[in-house]
C-alpha positions in Angstrom: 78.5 -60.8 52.6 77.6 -57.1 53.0 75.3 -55.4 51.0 76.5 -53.1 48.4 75.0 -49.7 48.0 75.0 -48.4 44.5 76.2 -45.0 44.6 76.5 -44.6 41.2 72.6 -45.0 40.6 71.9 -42.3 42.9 72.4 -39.0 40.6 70.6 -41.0 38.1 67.7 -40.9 40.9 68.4 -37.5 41.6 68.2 -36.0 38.1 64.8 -38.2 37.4 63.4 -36.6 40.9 64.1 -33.2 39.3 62.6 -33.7 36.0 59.3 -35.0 37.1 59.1 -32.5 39.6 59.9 -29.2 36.9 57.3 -30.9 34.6 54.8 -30.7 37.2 55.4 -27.6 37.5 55.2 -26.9 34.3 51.8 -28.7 33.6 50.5 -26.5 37.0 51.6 -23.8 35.5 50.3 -24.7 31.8 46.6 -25.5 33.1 46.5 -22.0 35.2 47.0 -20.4 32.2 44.7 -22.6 30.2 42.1 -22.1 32.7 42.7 -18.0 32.2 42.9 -18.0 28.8 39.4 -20.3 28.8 37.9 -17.8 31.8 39.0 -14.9 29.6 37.8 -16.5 26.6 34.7 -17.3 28.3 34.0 -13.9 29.3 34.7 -12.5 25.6 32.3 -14.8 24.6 29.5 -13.8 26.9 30.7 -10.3 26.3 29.8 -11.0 22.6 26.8 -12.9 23.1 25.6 -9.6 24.9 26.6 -7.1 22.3 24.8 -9.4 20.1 21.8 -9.5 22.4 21.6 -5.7 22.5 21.7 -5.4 18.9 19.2 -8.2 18.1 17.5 -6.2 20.9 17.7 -2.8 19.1 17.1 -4.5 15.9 13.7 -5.4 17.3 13.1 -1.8 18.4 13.9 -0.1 15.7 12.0 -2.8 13.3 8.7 -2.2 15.8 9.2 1.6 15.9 10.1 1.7 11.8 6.5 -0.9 11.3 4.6 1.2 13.8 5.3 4.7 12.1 4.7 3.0 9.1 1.5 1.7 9.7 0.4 5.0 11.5 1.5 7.2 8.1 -0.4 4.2 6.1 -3.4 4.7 8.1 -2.8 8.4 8.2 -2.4 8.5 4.7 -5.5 6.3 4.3 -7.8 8.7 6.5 -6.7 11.8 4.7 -7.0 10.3 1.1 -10.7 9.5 2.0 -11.4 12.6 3.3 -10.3 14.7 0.3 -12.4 12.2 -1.4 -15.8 12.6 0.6 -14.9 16.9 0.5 -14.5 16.5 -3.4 -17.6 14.8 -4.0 -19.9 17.0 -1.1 -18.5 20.0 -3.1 -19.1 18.6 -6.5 -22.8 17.6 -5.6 -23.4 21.1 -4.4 -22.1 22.2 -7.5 -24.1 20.2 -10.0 -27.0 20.7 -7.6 -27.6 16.6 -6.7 -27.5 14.8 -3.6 -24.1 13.5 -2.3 -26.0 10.4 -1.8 -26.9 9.9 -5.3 -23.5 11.1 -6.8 -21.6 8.3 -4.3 -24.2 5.8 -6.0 -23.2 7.0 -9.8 -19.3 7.1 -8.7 -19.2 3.4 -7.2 -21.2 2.4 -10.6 -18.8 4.4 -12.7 -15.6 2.8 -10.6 -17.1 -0.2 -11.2 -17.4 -0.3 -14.9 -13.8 0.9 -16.2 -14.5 4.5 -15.8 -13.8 6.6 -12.7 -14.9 8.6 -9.9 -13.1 11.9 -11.1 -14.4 10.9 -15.0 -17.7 10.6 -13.7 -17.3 13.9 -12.2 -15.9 15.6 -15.4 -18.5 14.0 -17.6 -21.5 15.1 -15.2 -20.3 19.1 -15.6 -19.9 18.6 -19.3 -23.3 17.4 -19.5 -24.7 20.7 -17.9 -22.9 23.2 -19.9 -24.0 21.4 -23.0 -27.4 21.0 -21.9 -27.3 24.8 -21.7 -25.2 25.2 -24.8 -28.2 23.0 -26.5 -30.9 25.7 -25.1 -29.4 28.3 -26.5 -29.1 25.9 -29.9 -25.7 25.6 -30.7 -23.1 22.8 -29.9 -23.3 18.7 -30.1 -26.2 17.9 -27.2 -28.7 18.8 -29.5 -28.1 16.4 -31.9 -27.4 13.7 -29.3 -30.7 14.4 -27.8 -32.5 14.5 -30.3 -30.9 10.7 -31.5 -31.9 9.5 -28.5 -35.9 11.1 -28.9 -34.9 12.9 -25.6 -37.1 16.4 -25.1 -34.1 18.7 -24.1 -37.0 20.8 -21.8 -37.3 17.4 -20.1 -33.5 17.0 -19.6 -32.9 20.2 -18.6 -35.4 20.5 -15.6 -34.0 16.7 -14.4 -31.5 16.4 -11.9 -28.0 15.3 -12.9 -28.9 12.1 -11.6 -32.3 11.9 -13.9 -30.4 13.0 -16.4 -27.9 9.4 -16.3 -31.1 7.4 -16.0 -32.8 8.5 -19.1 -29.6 8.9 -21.1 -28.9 5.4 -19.8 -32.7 4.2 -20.5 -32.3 5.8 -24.2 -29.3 4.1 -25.2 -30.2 0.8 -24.7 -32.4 1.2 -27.9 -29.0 2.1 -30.2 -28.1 -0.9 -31.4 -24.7 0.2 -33.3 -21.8 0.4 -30.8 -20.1 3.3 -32.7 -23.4 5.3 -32.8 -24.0 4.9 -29.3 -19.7 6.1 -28.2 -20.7 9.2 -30.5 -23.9 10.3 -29.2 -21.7 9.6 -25.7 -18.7 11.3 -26.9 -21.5 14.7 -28.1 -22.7 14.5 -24.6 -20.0 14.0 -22.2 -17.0 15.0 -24.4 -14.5 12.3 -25.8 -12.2 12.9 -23.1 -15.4 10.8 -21.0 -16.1 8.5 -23.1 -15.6 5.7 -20.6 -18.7 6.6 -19.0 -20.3 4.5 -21.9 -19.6 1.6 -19.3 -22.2 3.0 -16.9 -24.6 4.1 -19.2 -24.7 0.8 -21.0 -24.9 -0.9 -17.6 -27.6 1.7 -15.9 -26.8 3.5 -12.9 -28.2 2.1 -9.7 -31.5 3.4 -9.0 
């Protein structure tokens, strides 16, 4: 007996041919445009990580140049401060007639015990014009001196410096605190009275 072709299979065939072959097509054509959109996403990526880069990059720069101009006004700063310092105390010695070595020593002892460089200044030139004020007997100094068994001749021919030392030496025999701020206070002014620190300590000799 002959074989029997089954013709009505074959469109069946036909149509299942067609399908398979249309989604290939479509998964070809569904993976080269996956594979752009990954390439383009790939290259918006690394587009990105550069921008990043470059602006991490002028982050650093500008943190450098901001730290660096910084430091140099610190440091200019710095210089200039201590220069204004070393001219104000050169002219103040001149002034007061005393070495600047001697004056830096009193500053660093007046920094050093609660008062100041500038106080120490103020109080040393309201010393001198009551010294002179006590010559010519009128204002507080005299009394003070005298309260401390000073001879103003004696005072008044020492150097500013001398002068601290034997005020300082003098006052270490007033026992009473408030006596000792008001024979200060009639010698340097009470503006200075912080210079009692110094005095009670001794300047360094």
């Amino acid at each position: 007996m002959g074989r029997v072709k089954n013709t009505a299979a074959r469109p069946f065939r036909e149509r299942n041919r067609m399908a398979s072959r249309n989604l290939y097509v479509n998964m070809i054509a569904k993976t080269a445009a996956f594979d752009r959109g990954m390439r383009k996403s790939r290259r918006e990526l690394d587009a990105f990580q550069r921008t990043i880069g470059g602006f991490r990059r002028s982050l650093q720069s500008m943190a450098t140049v901001a730290v660096g101009a910084v430091g140099m006004y610190g440091l200019g700063a710095l210089v200039k401060r201590e220069m204004q310092t070393i001219d104000a105390t050169a002219k103040l010695a001149k002034r007061i007639g005393e070495t600047t070595e001697r004056l830096v020593g009193l500053q660093h002892g007046a920094e050093i015990t609660g008062s100041s460089a500038n106080q120490l200044g103020a109080a040393i030139e309201v010393l001198q014009k009551r010294i002179g004020e006590a010559q010519q007997g009128t204002g507080e100094a005299r009394g003070a001196f005298e309260a401390l068994g000073l001879s103003l001749d004696e005072v008044a021919r020492a150097s500013p410096y001398q002068q601290m030392l034997l005020i300082s030496r003098e006052l270490q025999n007033v026992q009473d605190q408030t006596r000792k701020a008001a024979i200060v206070s009639d010698l340097f002014s009470r503006a200075n009275a912080e210079i009692l620190g110094l005095l009670d300590e001794g300047p360094a000799k």
